[in-house]
N, C-alpha and C positions, 0 to 999 in steps of 0.2 A: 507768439510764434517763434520759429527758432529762424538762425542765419539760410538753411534751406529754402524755407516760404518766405521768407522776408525781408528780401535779395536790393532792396533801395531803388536808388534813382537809374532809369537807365539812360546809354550816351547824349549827352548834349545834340551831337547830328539824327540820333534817332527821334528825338524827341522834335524840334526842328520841321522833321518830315511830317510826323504825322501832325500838328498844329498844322501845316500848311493843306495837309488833305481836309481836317476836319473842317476848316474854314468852307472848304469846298462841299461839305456832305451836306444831307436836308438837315433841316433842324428836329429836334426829337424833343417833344417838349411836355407829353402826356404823363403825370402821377401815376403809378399801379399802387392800389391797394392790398393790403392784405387780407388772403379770405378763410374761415373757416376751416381748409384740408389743410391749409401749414399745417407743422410738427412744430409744435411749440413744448419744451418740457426741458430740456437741458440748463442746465446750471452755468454754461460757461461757452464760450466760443464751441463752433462745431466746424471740425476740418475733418470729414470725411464723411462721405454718402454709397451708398449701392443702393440697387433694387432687386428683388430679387429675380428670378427666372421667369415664372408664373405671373410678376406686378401686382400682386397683391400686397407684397409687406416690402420696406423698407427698413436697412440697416444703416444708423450715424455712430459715428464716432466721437467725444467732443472732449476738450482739456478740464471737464469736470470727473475723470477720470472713468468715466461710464458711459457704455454704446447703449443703445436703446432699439428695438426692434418695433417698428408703426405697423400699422393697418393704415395703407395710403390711401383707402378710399375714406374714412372714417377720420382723417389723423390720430386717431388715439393710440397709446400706446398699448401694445402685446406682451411687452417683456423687457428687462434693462438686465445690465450686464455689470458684474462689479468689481472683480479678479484684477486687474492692473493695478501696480502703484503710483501710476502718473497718466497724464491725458492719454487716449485713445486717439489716434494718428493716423489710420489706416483701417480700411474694414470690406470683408469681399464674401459671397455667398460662395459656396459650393454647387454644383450645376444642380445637384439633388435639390437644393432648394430648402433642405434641412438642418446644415449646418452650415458656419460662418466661421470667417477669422478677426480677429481683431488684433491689431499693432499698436503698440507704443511709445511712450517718451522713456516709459522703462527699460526698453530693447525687447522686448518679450512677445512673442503673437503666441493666442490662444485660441483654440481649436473649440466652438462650441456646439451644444446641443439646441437647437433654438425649441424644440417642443418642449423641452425639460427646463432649461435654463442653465440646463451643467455644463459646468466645462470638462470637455473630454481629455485633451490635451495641451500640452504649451511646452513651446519650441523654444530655447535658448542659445544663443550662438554671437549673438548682434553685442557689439559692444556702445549703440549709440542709437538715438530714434529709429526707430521703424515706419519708414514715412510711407512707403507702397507696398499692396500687395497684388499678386497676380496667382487666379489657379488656372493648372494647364486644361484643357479642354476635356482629358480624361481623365483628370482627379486625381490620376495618381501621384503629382506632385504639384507644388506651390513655391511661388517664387517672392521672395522681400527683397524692399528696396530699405539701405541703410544709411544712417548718417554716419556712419564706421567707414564709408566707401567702398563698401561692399554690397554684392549679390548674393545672397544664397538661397539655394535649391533644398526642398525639403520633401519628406514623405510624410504626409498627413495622416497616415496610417499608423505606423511606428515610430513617429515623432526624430526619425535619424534625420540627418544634416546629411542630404544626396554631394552636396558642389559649394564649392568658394569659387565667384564670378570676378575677381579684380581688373580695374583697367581704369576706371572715375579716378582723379584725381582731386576730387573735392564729394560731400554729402549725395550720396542718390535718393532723389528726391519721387521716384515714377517707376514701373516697371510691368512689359505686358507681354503675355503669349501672344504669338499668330493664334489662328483659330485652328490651322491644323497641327499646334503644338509646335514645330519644327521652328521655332525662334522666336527669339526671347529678346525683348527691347529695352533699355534702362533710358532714363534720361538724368540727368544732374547739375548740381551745382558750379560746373567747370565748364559750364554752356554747351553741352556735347550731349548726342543720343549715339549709343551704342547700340550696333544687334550681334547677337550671341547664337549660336549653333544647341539647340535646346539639350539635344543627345550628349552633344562631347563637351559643351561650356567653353567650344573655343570661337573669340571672337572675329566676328565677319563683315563689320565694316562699323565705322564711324561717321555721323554725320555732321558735319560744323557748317554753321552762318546763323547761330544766333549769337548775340551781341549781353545776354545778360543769363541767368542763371535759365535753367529748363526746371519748370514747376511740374508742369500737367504734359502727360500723356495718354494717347489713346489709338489703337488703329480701327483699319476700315475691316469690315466686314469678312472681304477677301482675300483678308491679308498683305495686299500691297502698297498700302498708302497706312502714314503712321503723319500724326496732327499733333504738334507741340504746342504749348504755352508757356512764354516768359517773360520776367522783367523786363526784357527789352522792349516793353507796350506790345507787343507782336505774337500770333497765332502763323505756324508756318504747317505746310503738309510738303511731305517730304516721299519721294518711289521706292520705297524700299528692294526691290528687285535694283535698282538703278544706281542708289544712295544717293539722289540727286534731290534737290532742291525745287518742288513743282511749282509753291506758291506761298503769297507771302500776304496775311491777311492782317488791314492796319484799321483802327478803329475804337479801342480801346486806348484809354488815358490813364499811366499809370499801370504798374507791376500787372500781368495775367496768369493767375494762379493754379487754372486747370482745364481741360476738353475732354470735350465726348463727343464720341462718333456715331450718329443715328443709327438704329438696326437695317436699314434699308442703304447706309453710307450715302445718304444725299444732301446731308446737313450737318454742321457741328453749333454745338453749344462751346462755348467758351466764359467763364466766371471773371469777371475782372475785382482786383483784389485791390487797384487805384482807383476806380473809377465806379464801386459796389455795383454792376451791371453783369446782368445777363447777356448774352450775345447769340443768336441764331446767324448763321452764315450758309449759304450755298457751297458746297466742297467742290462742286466742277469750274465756277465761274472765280470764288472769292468773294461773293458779295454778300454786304450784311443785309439777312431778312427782316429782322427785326431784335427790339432792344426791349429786355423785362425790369425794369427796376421797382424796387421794394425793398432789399438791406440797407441798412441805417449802417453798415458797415462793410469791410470786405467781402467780397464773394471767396468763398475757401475751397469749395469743391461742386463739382456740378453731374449729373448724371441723366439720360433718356430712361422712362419706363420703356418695357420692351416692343411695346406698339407704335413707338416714335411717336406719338400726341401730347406725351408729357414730357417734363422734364422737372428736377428736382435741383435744387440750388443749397447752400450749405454756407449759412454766414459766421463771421467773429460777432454776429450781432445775439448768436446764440440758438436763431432760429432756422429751421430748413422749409424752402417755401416751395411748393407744390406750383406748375404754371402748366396753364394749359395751350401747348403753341398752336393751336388752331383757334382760336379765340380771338378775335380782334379786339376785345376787350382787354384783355393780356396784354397786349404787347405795342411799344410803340415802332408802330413801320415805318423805316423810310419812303 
């Protein structure tokens, strides 16, 4: 991983607190096995998942230098991807549902064709990882997050460089539209989520009270709630109308590397990157629903199919594990 994902120990007092909660939680003590829909087929850690619009196919990204496109019912693979010079970091559908982007450790995102296999286009500008991607609601542009410390705004179309986002002062490691396009959220390295004005690129507020690097981002549905992940063991949801601080979810042991926010925003998934766990949480109360474990290693990235039943997980172990949160088989509940 690079110093973005793989952010170390967090505060002595943070650490501290949650020991003393967990002391307090039930015990969780059931094995999950692994079943047949995992995506098994990468050569090397996999830090990046999507699904597509429809839930039919699934796009990973993994440091074996190639994305791979699944059939999630089936696991098997549809199609891999080979164009990068280094790990695959980042990967996001197009709402069409027919093309894709893929980021890398070479700074480079490529524009493909997923029915063909071609790559249509590739954007250059980034002078360091391309850890996030984000596309705007209407396609007409795409946002990356850089290990340069930068944002930039792209046209998918004509492959131009729309904006330079500056304001991180360390790796941006996350980056996501509202859903009606009008703001643009980064999170980073320098503990800090930023929101950005999508039209002018000027920024609109910052939000600080995490304690260790910001991995994972994601927002709500309706745009006003925005769910961080980071090493400081902690998942926090944040008002974005408010830029205040709602809640602050503890439960995880060890660095938390990514969230996702249910299509219905009633749930978040969170991947813990210390502690190889899944995590189901209630977004109005804070509570954990339940815990999925199965990686023999980091969780790297996590995502809902679009029906909110599934969820998809993305380990250093190499593999992406397919889980079904209505299953009590699945999952262990508190």
């Amino acid at each position: 991983m690079g110093k973005g994902r793989h952010p170390g120990n967090p505060p002595c007092h943070a650490r501290r607190r949650l020991l003393t909660l967990a002391a307090a939680a039930p015990a969780l003590t059931v094995p999950l096995l692994s079943r047949a829909a995992d995506l098994i087929g990468h050569g090397a850690m996999v830090n990046a998942v999507a699904v597509s619009p429809d839930g039919a196919r699934v796009l990973t990204g993994s440091w074996d230098y190639s994305a791979i496109l699944w059939d999630l019912a089936s696991g098997s693979q549809r199609a891999s991807f080979h164009e990068h010079a280094a790990g695959v970091t980042a990967v996001a559908f197009l709402p069409d549902g027919k093309r894709a982007l893929t980021g890398s450790r070479d700074a480079a995102i490529i524009l493909w064709d997923l029915e063909s296999g071609r790559p249509l286009r590739r954007f250059e500008g980034h002078t360091g990882t391309v850890a996030g991607l984000a596309v705007a609601p209407d396609s007409r542009r795409f946002a990356s997050a850089g290990w340069d410390f930068a944002i930039r705004v792209w046209d998918p179309e004509s492959a131009a460089a729309l904006r330079v986002l500056e304001g991180h002062g360390a790796n941006v490691n996350a980056v996501a539209y509202t859903p009606d396009g009008g703001r643009l959220v980064s999170a980073g390295y320098d503990f800090q989520i930023r929101v950005w004005d999508a039209a002018s690129g000027r920024e609109r507020a910052v939000l600080e009270g995490h304690e260790g690097s910001v991995n994972g981002l994601a927002l709500s549905p309706d745009g006003r709630l925005a769910a961080t992940a980071s090493s400081d063991e902690t998942v926090r949801l944040w008002d974005l109308e408010a830029g205040t601080l709602l809640r602050t979810l503890y439960g995880h042991s060890g660095f938390v590397t990514s969230v996702a926010v249910s299509p219905d925003g009633k749930t978040l998934l969170s991947g813990g990157g210390g502690d190889q766990r899944v995590r189901l949480w209630d977004a109005a109360t804070g509570r954990q629903l339940a815990s999925f474990r199965g990686h023999e290693k980091p969780v790297l990235a996590v995502a809902f199919t679009p029906d909110g039943q599934g969820a998809l997980s993305a380990g250093y172990d190499a593999v992406v594990r397919h889980w079904d949160l209505t299953s009590k088989a699945d999952a262990e509940r508190p």
